[in-house]
N, C-alpha and C positions, 0 to 999 in steps of 0.2 A: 504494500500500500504506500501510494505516497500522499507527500501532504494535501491536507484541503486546500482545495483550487488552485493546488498546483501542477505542471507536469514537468519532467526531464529529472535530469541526473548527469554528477559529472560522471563519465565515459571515457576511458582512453586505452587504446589497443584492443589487441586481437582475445582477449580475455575478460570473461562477462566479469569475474572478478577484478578486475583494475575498476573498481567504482569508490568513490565516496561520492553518494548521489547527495544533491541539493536541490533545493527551489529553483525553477528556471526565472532568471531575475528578467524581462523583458514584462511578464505575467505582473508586476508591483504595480505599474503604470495602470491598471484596470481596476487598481484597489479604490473603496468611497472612501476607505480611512487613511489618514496621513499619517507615516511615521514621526516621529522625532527628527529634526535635524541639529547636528553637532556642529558644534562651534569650531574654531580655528585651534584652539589651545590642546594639545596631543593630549595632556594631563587631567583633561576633563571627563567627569564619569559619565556611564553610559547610562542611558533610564535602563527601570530593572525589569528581567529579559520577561518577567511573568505579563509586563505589559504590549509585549509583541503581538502585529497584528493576528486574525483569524485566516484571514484574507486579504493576500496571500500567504499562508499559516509560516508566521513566525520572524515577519519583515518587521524591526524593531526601529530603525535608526536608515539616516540617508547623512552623507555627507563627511566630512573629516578627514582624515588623511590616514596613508600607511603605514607612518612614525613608528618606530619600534617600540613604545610606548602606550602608544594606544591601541597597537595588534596583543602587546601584553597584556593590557587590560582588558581585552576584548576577549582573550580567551578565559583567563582567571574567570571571568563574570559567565560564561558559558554562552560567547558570543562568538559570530565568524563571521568575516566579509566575503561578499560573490556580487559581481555586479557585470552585466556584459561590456564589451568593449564601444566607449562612447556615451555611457551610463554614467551618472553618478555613483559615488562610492555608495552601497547599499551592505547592511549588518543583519545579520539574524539570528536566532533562538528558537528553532523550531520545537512543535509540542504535539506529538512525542520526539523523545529524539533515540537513535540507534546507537547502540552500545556492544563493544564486546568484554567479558569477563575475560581475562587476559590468559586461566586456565581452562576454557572451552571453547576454542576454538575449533572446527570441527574442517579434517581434510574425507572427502570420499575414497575409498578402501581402491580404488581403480587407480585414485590421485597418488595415496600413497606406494602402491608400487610403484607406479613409475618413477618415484621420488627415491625409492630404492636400488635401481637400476641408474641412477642421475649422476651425472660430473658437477653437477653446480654446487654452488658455493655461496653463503649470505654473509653478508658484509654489511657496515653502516659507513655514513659521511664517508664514503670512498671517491662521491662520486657526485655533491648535491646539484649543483647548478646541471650535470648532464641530466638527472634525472629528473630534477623539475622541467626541463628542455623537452622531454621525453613524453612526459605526463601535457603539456603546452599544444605540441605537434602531433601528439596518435593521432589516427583516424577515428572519429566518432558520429556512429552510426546516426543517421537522421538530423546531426545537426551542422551547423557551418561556425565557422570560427572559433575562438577558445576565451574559456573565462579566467585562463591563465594569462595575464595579460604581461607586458612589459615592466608595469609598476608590479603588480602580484608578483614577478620572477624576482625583481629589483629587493622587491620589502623582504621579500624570504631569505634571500639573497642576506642580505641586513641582519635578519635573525641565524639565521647560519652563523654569521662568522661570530655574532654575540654568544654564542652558544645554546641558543632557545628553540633551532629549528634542526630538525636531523633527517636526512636518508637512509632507507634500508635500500641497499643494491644484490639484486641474483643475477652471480656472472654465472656463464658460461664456463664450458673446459677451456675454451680460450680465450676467458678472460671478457670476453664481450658482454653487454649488457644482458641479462633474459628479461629482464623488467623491477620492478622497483615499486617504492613509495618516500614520500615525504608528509610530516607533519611537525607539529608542534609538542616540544614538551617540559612542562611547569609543575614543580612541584613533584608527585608521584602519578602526572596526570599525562597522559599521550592523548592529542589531539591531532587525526587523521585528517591530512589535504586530499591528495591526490595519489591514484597509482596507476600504473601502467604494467602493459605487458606486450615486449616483441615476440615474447614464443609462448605460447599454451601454456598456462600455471605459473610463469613469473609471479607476477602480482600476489597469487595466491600463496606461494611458498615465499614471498618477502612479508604478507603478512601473519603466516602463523609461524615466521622465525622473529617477529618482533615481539607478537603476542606471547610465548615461549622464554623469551630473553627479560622482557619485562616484569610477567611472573616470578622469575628467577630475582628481580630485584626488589621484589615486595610492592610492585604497580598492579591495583585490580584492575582494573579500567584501562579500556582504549575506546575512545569515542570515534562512532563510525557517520556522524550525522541524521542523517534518514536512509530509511531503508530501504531495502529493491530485495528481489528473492534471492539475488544468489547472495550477500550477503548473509538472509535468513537462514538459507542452508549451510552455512557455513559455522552458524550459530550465533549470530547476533540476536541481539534480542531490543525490544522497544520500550523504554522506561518513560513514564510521563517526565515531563520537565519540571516538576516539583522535584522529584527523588533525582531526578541530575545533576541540578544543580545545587542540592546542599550535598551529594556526594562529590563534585567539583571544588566547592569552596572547603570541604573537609581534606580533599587532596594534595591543590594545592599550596597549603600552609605547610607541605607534608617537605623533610630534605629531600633535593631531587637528584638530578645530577647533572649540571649545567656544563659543557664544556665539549669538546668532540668526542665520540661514543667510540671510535674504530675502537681503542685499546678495548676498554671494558667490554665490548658487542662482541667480538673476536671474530674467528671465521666459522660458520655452521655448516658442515656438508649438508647437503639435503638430504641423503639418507638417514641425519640424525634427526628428521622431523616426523618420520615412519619409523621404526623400530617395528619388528616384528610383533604382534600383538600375542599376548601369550597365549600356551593353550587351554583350555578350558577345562582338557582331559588329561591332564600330566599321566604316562604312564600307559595308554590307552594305546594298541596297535591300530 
């Protein structure tokens, strides 16, 4: 399901999983209600996200800038910006929003063989600006142009080297890209932009090597925006935006780990994401 009275989702590559779907922002313009518009000063707070509109579900705010500042506060507060190219800057808080628990992520038993038989490799910040480059350019299906825009590459860009924005990269045996993600993260909180995929299951095995590593760091949460199905089958799930964001602002007060991820992320074969499932019958010819 997606939100009321909205349709689309971001899309990129040949993999249904390279999504964090969102509101298609051209659809705000047909709203009766006005959002909030933000003032010039990066440091100024957002109104609070339970007043985002219905229609189009969860368009909170128009205006302001990319400031690394106000993208930080915008996430803390459990806000995102999407706006097409030529649009005003547009901020949202959609209700429900999609969430993965960072230990159920769910790969299909078809997926993981082939993950078991795989050369590839997951890695973080190996690779950011290629992979937000990636995630900008895929091909996406039914729609034109990208809501990755020059300033969105630019601001991330920004938070990258601050240390608040990170890549997960799945190379190939040769080192080449197979697909990726980037998002944001504050606190013990990971907030999902964008992912991609050049070969089948990129996308997917860069995000259940993140979801797996963040576990591993005491992070519940990975925030996937809104939902689409393959997400659902992968196990996301749909929390009202009451319980998101006091589990947000419980997060991010949380130590995180601000700084580049490569050391602590390491390298993940992909076979380490399938392991054998045990057998049920220990013993049993």
């Amino acid at each position: 399901m997606v939100p009321r009275g909205v349709r689309g989702r971001r899309t990129h590559g040949a993999d249904a999983a390279g999504t964090f779907p969102v509101p298609r922002p051209e659809r705000a313009a047909v709203s009766r209600a006005l959002p909030v518009v933000l003032g010039p000063d990066p440091g100024s707070r957002f109104p609070d996200p339970e007043t985002a509109l219905r229609e189009p579900d969860g368009l909170l705010a128009v205006g302001g800038d990319l400031a690394p500042e106000r993208l930080l506060r915008a996430y803390a507060d459990g806000i995102f910006p999407w706006y097409a190219e030529g649009q005003p800057l547009l901020w949202w808080s959609p209700d429900p929003r999609t969430v993965f628990a960072t230990d159920a992520v769910h790969l299909s038993s078809r997926f993981r063989r082939q993950l078991r038989r795989s050369d590839w490799t997951v890695v973080a910040d190996h690779a950011f600006d290629e992979v937000v480059l990636a995630c900008a350019t895929a091909p996406r299906g039914g729609q034109q142009g990208t809501w990755i825009t020059d300033a969105m590459r630019a601001a991330y860009s920004r938070l990258h080297a601050l240390g608040h924005a990170h890549s997960i990269e799945v190379l190939d045996g040769e080192g080449r890209l197979a697909g990726g993600l980037y998002g944001v993260a504050l606190g013990r909180m990971f907030f999902g932009e964008s992912m991609f995929s050049a070969t089948s299951g990129g996308s997917r095995l860069a995000l259940a090597a993140l979801a797996r590593t963040l576990h591993g760091w005491g992070w519940p949460l990975l925030d996937a925006q809104v939902e689409n199905p393959h997400l659902l089958r992968m196990g996301a799930q749909s929390w009202p935006r009451t319980r998101f964001l006091a589990e947000v602002r419980r997060l991010v007060a949380l130590p995180g780990r601000p700084g580049p991820w490569g050391e602590a992320f390491g390298r993940i074969p992909a076979a380490a994401l399938a392991p054998p499932r045990p057998d049920p019958h220990p013993g049993n010819d």
